[in-house]
FIVEX-112027 format. One line per field, with one value per atom (N, C-alpha, C, O): residue number from 1; atom name; x, y, z. Coordinates in pm, whole numbers, plus 50000, padded with zeros to 5 digits. Layout:
REM FIVEX-112027
nr = NUM,... $
atom = CA,... $
c1 = X,... $
c2 = Y,... $
c3 = Z,... $
This chain:
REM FIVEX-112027
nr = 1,1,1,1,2,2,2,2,3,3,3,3,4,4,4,4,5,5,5,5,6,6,6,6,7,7,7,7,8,8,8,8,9,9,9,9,10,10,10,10,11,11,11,11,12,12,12,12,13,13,13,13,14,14,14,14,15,15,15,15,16,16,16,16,17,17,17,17,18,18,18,18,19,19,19,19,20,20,20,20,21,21,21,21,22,22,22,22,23,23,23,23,24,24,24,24,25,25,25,25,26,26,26,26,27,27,27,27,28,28,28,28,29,29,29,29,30,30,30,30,31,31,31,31,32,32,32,32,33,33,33,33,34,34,34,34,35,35,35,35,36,36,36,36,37,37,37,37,38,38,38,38,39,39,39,39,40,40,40,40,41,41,41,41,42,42,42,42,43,43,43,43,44,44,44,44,45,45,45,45,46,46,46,46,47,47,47,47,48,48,48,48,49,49,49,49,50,50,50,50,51,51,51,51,52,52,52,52,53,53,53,53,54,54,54,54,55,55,55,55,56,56,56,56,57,57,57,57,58,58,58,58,59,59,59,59,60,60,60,60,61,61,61,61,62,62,62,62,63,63,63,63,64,64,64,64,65,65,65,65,66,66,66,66,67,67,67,67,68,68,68,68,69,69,69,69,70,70,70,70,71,71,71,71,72,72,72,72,73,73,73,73,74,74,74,74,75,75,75,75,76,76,76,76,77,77,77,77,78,78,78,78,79,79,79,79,80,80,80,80,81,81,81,81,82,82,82,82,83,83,83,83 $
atom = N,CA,C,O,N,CA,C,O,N,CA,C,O,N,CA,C,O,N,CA,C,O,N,CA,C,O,N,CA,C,O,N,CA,C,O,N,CA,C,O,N,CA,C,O,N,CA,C,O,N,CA,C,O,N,CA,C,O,N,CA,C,O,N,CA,C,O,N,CA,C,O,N,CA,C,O,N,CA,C,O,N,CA,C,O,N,CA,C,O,N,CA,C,O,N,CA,C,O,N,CA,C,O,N,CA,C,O,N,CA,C,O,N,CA,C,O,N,CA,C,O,N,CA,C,O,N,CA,C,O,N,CA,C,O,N,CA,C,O,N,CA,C,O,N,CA,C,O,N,CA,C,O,N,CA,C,O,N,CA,C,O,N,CA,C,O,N,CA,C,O,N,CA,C,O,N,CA,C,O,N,CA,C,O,N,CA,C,O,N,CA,C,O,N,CA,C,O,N,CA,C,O,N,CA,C,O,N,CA,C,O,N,CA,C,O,N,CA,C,O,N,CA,C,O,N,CA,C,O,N,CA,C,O,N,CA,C,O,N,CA,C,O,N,CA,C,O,N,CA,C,O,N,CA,C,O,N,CA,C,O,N,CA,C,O,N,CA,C,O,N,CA,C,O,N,CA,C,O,N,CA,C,O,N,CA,C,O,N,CA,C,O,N,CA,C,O,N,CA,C,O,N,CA,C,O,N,CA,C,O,N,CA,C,O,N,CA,C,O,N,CA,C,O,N,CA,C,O,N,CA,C,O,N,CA,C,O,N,CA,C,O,N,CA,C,O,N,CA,C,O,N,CA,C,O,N,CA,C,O,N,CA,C,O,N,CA,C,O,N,CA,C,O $
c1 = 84324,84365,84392,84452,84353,84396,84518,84536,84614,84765,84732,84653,84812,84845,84999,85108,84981,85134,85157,85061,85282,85316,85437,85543,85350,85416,85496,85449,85655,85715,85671,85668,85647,85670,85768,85833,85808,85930,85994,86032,86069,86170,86277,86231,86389,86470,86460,86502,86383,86384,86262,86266,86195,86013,86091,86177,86060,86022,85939,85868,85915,85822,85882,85918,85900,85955,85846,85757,85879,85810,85900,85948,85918,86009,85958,85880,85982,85951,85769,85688,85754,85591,85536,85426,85616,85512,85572,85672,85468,85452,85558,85580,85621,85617,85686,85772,85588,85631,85721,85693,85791,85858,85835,85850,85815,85775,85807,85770,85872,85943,85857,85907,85720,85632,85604,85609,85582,85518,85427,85351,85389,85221,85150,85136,85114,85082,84956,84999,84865,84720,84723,84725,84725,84708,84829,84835,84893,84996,85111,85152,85124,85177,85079,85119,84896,84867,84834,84780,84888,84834,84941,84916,85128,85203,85212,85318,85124,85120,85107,85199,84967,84908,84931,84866,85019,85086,85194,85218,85279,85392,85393,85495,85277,85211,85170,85227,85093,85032,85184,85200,85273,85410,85462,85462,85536,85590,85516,85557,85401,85338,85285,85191,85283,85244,85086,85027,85007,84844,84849,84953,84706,84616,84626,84679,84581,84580,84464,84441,84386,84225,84231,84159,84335,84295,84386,84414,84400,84472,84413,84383,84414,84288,84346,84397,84323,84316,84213,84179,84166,84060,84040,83930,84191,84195,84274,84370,84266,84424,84463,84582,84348,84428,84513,84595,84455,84576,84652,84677,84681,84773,84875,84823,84999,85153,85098,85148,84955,84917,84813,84706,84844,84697,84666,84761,84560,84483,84454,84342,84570,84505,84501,84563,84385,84315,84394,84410,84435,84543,84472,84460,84423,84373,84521,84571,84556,84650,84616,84536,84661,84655,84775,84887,84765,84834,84990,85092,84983,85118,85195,85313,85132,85187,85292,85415,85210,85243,85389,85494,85375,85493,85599,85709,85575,85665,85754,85874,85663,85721,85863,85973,85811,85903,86038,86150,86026,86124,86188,86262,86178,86313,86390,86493 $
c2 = 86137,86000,85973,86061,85854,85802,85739,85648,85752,85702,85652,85710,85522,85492,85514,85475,85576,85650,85549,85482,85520,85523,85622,85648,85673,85808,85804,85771,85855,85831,86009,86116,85980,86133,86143,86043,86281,86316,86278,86184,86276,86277,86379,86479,86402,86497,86615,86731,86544,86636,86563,86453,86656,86635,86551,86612,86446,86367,86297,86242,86272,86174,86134,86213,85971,85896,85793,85780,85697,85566,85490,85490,85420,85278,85158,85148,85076,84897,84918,84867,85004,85030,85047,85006,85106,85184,85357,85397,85413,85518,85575,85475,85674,85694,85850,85890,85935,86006,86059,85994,86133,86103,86289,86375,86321,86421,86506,86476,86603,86658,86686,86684,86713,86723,86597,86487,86610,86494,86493,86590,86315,86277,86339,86251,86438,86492,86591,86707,86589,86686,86680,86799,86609,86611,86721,86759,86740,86807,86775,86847,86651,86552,86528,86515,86520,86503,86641,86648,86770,86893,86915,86967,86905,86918,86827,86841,86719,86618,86728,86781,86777,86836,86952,86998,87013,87122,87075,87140,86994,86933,86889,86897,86822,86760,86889,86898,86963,87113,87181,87199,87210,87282,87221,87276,87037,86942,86956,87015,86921,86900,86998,86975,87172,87285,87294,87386,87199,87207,87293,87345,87327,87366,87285,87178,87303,87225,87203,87120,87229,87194,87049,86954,87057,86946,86783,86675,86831,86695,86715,86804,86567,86514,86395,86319,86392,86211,86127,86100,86090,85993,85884,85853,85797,85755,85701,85645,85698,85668,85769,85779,85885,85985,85985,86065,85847,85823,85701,85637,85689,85559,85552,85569,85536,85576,85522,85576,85376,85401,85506,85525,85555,85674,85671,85672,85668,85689,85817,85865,85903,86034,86052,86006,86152,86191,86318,86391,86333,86421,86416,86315,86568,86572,86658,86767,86557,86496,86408,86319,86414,86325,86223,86273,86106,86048,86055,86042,86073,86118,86204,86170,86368,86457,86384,86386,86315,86242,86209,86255,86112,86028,86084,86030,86219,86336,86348,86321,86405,86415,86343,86387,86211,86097,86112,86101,86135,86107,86216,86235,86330,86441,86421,86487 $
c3 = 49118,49134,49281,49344,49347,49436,49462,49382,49546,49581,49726,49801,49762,49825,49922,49880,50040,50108,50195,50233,50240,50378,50400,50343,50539,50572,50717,50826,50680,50824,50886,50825,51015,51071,51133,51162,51174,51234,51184,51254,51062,50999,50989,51044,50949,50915,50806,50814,50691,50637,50469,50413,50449,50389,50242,50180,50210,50053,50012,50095,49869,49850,49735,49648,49727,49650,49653,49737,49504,49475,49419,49306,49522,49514,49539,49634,49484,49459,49472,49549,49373,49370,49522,49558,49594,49713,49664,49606,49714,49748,49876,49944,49926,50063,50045,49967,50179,50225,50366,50467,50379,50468,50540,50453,50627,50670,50809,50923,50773,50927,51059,51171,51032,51149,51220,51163,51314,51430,51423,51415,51423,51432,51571,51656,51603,51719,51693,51690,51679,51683,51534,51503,51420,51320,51231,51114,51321,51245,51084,50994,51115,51004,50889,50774,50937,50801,50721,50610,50818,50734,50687,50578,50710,50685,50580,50519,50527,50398,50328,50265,50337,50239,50194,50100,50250,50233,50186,50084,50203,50066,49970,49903,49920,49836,49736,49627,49767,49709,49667,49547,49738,49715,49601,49491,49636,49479,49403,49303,49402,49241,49229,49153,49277,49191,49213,49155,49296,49317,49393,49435,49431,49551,49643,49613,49783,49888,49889,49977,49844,49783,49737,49768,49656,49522,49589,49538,49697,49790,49932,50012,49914,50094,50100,50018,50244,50318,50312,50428,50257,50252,50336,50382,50368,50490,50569,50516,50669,50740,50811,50844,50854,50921,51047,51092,51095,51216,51245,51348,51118,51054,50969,50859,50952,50886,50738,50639,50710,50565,50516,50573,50437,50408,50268,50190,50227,50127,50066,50084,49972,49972,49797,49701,49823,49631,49630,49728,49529,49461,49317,49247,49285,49156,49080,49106,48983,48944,48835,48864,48714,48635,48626,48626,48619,48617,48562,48631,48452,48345,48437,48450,48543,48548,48659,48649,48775,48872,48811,48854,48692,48673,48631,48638,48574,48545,48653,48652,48779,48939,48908,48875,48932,49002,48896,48947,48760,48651,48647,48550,48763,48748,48858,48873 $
């Protein structure tokens, strides 16, 4: 499935919440040599228990909105958010 993020970098400390129907991640690395969007995908793979395979940027790699596919079924996603 495709999700829509907006992602802060340099943050304090890595989450991902969905509130008032956005998406957002919030992420301790700096947007600096692509570091923030590999540090996505490596948090993303860690919370929801995937591969780092099975999550990509599709687009937005150098933009706070990003477009990323997370194979993920929907339901499990919503699991995420409801613990």
């Amino acid at each position: 499935m495709n999700i829509e993020v907006k992602v802060t970098a340099g943050a304090k400390s890595n989450s991902f919440k969905f509130e008032n129907g956005v998406h957002s991640i919030r992420i301790m690395a700096k947007a600096i040599d692509g570091k923030a969007n590999k540090a996505i995908i490596d948090f993303l793979a860690d919370e929801l228990n995937i591969k780092k395979r099975d999550a990509e940027i599709l687009k937005g790699e150098k933009n706070s909105k990003k477009i990323i596919a997370i194979n993920i079924n929907e339901n499990d996603l919503k699991k995420y958010f409801d613990n």
